[in-house]
C-alpha positions as CSV (number, residue, x, y, z in Angstrom):
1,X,-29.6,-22.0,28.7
2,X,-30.8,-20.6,31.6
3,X,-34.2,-19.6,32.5
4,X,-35.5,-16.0,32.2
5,X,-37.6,-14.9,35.4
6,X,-40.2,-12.1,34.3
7,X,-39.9,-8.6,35.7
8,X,-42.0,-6.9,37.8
9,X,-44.2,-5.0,34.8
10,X,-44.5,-8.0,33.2
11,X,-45.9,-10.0,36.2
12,X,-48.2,-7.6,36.8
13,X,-49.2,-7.6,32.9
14,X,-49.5,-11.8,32.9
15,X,-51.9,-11.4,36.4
16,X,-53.5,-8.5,34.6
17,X,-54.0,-10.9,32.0
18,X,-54.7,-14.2,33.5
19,X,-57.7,-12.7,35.4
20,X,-59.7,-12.3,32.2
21,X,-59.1,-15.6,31.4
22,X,-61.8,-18.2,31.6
23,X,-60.9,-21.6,31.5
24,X,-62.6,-24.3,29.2
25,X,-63.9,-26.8,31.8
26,X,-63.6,-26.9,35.2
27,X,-60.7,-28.9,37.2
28,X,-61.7,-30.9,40.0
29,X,-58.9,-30.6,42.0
30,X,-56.9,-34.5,43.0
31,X,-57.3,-36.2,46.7
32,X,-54.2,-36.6,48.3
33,X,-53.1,-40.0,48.4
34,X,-52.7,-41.6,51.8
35,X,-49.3,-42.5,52.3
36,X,-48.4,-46.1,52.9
37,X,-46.3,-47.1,56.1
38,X,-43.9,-49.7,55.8
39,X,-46.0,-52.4,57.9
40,X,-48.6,-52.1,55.6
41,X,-46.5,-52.3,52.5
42,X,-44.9,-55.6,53.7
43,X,-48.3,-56.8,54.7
44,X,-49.5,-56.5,51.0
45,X,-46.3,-58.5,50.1
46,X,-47.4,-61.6,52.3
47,X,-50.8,-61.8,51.0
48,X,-50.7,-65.3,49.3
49,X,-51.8,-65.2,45.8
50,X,-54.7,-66.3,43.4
51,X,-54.0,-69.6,42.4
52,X,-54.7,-70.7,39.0
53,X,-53.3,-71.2,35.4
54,X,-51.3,-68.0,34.5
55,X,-51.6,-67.9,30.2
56,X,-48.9,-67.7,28.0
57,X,-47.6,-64.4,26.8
58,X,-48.4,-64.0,22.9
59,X,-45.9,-62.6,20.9
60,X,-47.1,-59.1,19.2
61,X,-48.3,-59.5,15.7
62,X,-45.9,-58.1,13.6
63,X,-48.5,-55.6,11.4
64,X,-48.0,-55.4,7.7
65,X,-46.2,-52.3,5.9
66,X,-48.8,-50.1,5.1
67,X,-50.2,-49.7,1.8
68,X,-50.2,-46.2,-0.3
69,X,-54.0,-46.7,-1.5
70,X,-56.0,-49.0,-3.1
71,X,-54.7,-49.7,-6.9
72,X,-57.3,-49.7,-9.8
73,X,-56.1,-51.7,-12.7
74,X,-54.7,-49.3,-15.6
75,X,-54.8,-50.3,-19.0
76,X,-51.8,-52.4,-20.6
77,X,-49.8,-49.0,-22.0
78,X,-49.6,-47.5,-18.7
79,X,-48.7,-50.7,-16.9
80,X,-46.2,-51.5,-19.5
81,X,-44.5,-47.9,-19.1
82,X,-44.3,-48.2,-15.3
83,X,-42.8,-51.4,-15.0
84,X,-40.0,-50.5,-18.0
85,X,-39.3,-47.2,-16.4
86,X,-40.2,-45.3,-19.2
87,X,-43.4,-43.6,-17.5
88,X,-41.9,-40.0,-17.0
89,X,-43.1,-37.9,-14.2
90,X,-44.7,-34.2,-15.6
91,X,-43.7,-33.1,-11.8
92,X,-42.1,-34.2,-8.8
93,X,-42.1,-33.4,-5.4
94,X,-39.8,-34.2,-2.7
95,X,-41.3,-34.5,0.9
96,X,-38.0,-35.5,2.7
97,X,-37.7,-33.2,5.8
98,X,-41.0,-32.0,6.1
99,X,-43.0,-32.8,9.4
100,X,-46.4,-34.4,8.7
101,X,-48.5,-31.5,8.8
102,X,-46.2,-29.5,6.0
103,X,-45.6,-32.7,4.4
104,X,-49.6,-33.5,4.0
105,X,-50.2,-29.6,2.9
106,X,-47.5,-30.2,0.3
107,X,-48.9,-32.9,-0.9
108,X,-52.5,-31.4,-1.4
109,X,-51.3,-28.3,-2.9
110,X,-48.9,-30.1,-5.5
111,X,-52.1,-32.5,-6.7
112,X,-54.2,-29.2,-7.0
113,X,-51.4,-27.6,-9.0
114,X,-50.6,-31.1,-11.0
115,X,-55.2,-30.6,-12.1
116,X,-54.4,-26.6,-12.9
117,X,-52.1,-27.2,-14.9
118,X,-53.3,-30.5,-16.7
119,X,-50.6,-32.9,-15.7
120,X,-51.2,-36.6,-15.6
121,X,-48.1,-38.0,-13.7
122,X,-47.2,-36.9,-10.1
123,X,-43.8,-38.3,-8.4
124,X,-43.8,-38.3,-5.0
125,X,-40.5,-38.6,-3.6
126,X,-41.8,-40.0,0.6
127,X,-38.7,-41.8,1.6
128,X,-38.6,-46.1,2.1
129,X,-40.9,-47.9,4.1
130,X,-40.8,-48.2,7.7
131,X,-38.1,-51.3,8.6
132,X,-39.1,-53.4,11.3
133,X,-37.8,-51.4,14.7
134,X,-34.8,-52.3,16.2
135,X,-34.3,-53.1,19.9
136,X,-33.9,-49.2,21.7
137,X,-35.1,-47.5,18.3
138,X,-36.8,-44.1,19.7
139,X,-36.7,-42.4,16.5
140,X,-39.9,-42.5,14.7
141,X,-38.7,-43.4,10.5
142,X,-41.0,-43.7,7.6
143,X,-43.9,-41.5,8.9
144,X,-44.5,-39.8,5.5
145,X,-44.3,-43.3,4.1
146,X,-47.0,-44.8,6.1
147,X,-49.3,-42.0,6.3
148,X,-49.2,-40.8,2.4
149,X,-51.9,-43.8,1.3
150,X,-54.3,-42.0,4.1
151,X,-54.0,-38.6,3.2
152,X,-54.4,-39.7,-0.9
153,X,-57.7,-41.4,0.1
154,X,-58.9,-38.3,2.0
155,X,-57.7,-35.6,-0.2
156,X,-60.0,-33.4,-1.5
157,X,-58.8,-34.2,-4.8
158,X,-59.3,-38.1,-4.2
159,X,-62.2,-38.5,-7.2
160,X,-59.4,-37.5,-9.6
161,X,-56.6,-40.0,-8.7
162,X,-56.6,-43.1,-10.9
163,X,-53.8,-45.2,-9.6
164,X,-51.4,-44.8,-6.9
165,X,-48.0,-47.4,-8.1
166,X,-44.7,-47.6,-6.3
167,X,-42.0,-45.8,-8.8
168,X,-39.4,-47.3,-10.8
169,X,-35.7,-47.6,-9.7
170,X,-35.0,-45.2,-11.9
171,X,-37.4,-42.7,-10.4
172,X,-36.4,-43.6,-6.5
173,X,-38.1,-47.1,-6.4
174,X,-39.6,-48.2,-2.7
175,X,-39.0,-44.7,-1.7
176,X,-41.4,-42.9,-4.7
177,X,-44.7,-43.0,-5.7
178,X,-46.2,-42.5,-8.9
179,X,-49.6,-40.4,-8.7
180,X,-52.0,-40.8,-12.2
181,X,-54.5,-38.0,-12.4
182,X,-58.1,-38.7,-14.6
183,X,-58.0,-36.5,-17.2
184,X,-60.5,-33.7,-16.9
């Protein structure tokens, strides 16, 4: 697409404007850098070099996936129902598609609306975990996933989760989340 130049009237309205503007702090303005000649480029090859033990290169630590929140033991029923798949969900929402930002306003407002309305089981559809990257992977995958745990523990309704579990199979497995609210 090519670009759109501004008319004159709208020049003169963007100067008009841009003289009122003050800006936040001040730019120091950059020296010029001295160009290098060729002599003294090849000069700085020559130089011999520091001698001395070079180490070895460590191989990143791989970090671990991250965890949705801490998980505070739940009485037998409960763990019994989530691990037989019978636990079932009074809501669900899906966060698949969202950005972070709408994705973390989703989730608050669902968990205020889950407390309205007296709910005790949230399902949080975020997606699977993050896989290792492959070699050349640009695309960032599993953002949701990593940051949900984060935004649960800062959430203004964070006194009034009791146990954050990963769902059953039946419910989306690795790629859900099982939210249980306190009761009131």
């Amino acid at each position: 697409m090519p670009r759109r130049h501004l008319s004159p009237e709208e020049k003169a309205l963007w100067q008009k404007l841009a003289r009122t503007v003050t800006p936040l702090r001040r730019i120091r303005p950059v020296a010029a850098a001295e160009p290098v000649t060729a002599e003294a480029f090849a000069e700085a090859l020559d130089k011999p070099r520091v001698k001395g033990r070079v180490p070895p290169m460590r191989a990143a630590a791989v970090p671990p996936p991250p965890r949705p929140a801490p998980v505070p033991v739940l009485d037998s029923s409960w763990e019994k129902r989530i691990r037989s798949g019978r636990l079932a969900p009074d809501h669900s929402i899906d966060l698949h598609g969202l950005n972070l930002a709408a994705a973390h306003v989703r989730l608050d407002r669902a968990i205020g609306d889950a407390l309205a309305q007296g709910w005790r089981v949230l399902l949080i559809v975020t997606g699977k975990p993050r896989p290792a990257p492959a070699p050349g992977e640009t695309r960032r995958r599993g953002a949701i996933r990593a940051e949900i745990g984060d935004w649960l523990a800062r959430s203004p309704h964070a006194h009034r989760i009791a146990s954050v579990r990963q769902a059953h199979a039946r419910h989306g497995g690795e790629g859900a989340l099982y939210v249980i609210l306190r009761r009131a």
